[in-house]
C-alpha positions as MATLAB code, in Angstrom:
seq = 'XXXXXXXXXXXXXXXXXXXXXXXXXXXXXXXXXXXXXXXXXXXXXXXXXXXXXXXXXXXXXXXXXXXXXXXXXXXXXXXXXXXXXXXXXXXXXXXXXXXXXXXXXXXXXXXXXXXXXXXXXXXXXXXXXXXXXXXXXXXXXXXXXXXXXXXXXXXXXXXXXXXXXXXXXXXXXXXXXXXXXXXXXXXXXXXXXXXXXXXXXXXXXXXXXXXXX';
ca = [
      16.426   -5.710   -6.919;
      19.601   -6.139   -4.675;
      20.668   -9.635   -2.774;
      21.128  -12.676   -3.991;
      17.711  -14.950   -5.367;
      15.558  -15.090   -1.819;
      12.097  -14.791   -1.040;
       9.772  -12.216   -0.975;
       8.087  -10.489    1.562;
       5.591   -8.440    0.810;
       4.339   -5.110    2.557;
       0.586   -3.175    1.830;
      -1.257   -0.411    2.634;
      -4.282    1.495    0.769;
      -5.575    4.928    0.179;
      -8.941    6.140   -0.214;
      -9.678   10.065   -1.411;
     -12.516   11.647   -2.827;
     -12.787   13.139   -6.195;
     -11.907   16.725   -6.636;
     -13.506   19.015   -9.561;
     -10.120   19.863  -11.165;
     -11.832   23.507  -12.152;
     -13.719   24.452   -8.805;
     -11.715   22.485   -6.503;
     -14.824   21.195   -5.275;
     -15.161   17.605   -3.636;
     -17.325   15.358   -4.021;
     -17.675   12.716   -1.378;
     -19.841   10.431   -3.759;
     -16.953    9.046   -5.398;
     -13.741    7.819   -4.038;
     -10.289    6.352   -5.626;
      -9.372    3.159   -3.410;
      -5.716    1.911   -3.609;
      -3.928   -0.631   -2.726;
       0.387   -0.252   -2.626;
       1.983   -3.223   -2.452;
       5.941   -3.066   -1.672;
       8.196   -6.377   -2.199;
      11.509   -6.798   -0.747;
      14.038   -9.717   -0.529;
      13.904  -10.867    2.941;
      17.996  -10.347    3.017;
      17.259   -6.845    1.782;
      14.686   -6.401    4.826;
      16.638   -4.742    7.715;
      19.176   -2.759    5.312;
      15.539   -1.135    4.086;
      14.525   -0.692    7.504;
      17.633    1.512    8.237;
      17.318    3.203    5.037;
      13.957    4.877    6.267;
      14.767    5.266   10.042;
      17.657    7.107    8.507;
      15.873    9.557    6.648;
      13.254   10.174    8.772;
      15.966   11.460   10.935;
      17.789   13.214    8.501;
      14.387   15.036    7.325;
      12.666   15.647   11.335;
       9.746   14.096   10.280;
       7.835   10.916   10.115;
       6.889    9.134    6.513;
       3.267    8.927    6.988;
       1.763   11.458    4.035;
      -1.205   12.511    5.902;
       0.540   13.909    8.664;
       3.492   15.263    6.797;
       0.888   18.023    5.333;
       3.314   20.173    3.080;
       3.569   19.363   -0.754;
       7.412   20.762    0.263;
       7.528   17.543    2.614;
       5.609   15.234    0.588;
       7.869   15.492   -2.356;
      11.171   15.460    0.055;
       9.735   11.849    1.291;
       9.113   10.703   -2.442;
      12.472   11.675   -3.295;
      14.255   10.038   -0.776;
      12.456    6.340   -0.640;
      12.943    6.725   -4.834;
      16.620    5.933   -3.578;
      16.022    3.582   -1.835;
      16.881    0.503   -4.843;
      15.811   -2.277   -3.026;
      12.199   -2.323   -3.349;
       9.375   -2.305   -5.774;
       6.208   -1.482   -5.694;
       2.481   -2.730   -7.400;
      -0.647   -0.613   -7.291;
      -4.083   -2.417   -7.566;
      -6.869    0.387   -8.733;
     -10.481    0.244   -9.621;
     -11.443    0.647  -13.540;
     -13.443    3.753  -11.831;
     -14.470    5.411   -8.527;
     -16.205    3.936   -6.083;
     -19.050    4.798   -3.487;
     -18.773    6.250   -0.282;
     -20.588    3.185    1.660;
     -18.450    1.276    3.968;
     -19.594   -2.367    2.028;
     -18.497   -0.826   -1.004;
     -15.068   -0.081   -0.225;
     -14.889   -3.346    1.842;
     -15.818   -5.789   -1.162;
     -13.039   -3.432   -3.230;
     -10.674   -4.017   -0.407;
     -11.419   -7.648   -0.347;
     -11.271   -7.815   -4.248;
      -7.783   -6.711   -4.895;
      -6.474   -8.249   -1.577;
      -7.237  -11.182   -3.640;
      -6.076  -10.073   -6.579;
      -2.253   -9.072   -5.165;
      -2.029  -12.162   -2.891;
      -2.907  -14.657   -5.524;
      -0.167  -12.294   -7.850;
       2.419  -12.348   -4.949;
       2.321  -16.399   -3.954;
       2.118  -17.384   -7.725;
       4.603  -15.218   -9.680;
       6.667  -13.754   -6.838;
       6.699  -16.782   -4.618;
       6.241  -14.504   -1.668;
       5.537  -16.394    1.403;
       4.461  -13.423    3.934;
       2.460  -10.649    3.205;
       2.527   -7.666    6.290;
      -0.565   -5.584    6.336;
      -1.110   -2.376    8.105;
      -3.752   -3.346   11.092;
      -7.095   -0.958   10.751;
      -7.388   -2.212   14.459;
      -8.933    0.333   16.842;
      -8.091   -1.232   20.013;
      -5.282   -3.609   20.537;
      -7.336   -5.163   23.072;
      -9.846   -6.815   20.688;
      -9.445   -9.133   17.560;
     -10.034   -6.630   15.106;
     -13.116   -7.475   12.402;
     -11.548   -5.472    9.760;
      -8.284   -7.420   10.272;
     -10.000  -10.052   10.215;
     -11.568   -9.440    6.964;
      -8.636   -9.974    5.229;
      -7.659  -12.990    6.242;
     -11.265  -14.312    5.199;
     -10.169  -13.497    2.148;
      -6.750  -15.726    2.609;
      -8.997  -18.200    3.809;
     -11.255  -18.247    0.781;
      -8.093  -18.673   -1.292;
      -6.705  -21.418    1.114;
     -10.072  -23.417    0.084;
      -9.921  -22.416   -3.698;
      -6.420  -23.896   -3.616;
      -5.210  -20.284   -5.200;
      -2.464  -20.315   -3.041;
      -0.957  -22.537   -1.066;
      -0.937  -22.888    2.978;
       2.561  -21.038    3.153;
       1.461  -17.952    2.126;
       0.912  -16.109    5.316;
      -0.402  -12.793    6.342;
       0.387  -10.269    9.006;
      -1.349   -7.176   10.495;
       1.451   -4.643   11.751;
       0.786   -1.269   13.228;
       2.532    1.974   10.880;
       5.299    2.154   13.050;
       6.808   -0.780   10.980;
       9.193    1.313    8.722;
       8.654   -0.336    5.542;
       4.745    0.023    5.841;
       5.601    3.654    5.061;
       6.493    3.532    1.359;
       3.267    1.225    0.624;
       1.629    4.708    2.617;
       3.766    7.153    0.466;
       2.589    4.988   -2.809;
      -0.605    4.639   -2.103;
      -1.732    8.204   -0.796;
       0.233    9.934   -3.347;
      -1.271    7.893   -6.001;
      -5.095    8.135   -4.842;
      -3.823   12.337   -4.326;
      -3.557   12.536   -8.284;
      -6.163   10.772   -9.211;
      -9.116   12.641   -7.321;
      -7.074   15.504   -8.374;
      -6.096   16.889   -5.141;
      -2.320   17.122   -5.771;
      -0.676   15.582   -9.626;
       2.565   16.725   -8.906;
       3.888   14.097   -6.362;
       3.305   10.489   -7.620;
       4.789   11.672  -11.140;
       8.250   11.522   -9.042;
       8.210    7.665   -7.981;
       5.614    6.158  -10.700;
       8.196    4.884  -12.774;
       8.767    2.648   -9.460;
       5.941    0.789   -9.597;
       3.412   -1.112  -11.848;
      -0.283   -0.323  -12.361;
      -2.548   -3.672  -11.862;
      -6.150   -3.039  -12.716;
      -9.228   -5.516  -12.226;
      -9.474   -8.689  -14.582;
];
């Protein structure tokens, strides 16, 4: 990573897709690949990254959020350009295997690897802040799937798993860095339920594969 020794901040978003019969291109909505991207940057590193991506969104027309860029064409031309971006890397958490399609399900798999990647990020990255993408609906309201992660802070707060510094944040997508943790994540979850393998293959050497203990 570039900068001098700093702290780490820490940036995550998930992905959830349904399997995909790689012969009949038929989905099945029964089982669904739920990651979690986790991107760490020095906090001197922070705003140069920032600029980075502002930067090529402008120099592509479009924003970096994968579901709404559509085209494999576009896909792959975002992928390319945050792989050269050096300041960054990036951790996936997976499941050992799909999951439901129930709502509790995907929350307790959430909530499970939350755990996992905070405990990972206070204790061998000595990150202090973690920013997560808000799944708020209304800014109006406290949101309850916001605050479902920080339950899970609070549980290690108790547990003495990490210590009181470790903070989180919910940010909306517009944060720019929020979009590579979207690019890993989405193209990730895209080859494993077999929907597109040809994206992730160009940034996986980025990033390091964490499954559950």
């Amino acid at each position: 990573m570039a900068g001098q020794p700093d702290e780490f901040i820490a940036f995550i978003d998930e992905s959830k897709r349904p399997m995909r019969n790689r012969r009949t291109g038929k989905v099945d909505i029964t089982q669904w690949h739920y990651v979690l991207a986790v991107v760490i940057i020095m906090r001197i590193d922070l705003e140069s990254v920032r600029q980075k991506i502002l930067r090529i969104e402008a120099d592509l027309n479009y924003e970096l959020h994968y579901q709404e860029m559509k085209s494999n064409t576009r896909r792959c031309n975002a992928i390319e350009a945050i792989e050269q971006i050096k300041e960054w890397n990036g951790i996936l958490f997976e499941t050992m295997k799909p999951i439901g399609q129930s709502n509790a399900e995907e929350h307790r798999t959430r909530a499970s690897q939350l755990k996992q990647s905070f405990q990972m990020l206070a204790n061998n990255y000595q990150s202090t802040k973690v920013i997560l993408e808000t799944r708020a609906k209304r800014k109006t309201s406290r949101p309850t799937l916001d605050n479902k992660d920080i339950a899970v802070l609070q549980k290690l707060y108790a547990t003495k798993k990490v210590a009181r510094t470790f903070q989180i944040r919910h940010e909306t997508k517009q944060e720019p860095i929020l979009k590579i943790a979207d690019l890993l994540a989405s193209s990730r979850t895209d080859m494993l339920c077999v929907s597109d393998e040809t994206i992730y293959p160009q940034i996986g050497h980025r990033v390091i594969i964490v499954k559950p203990k």
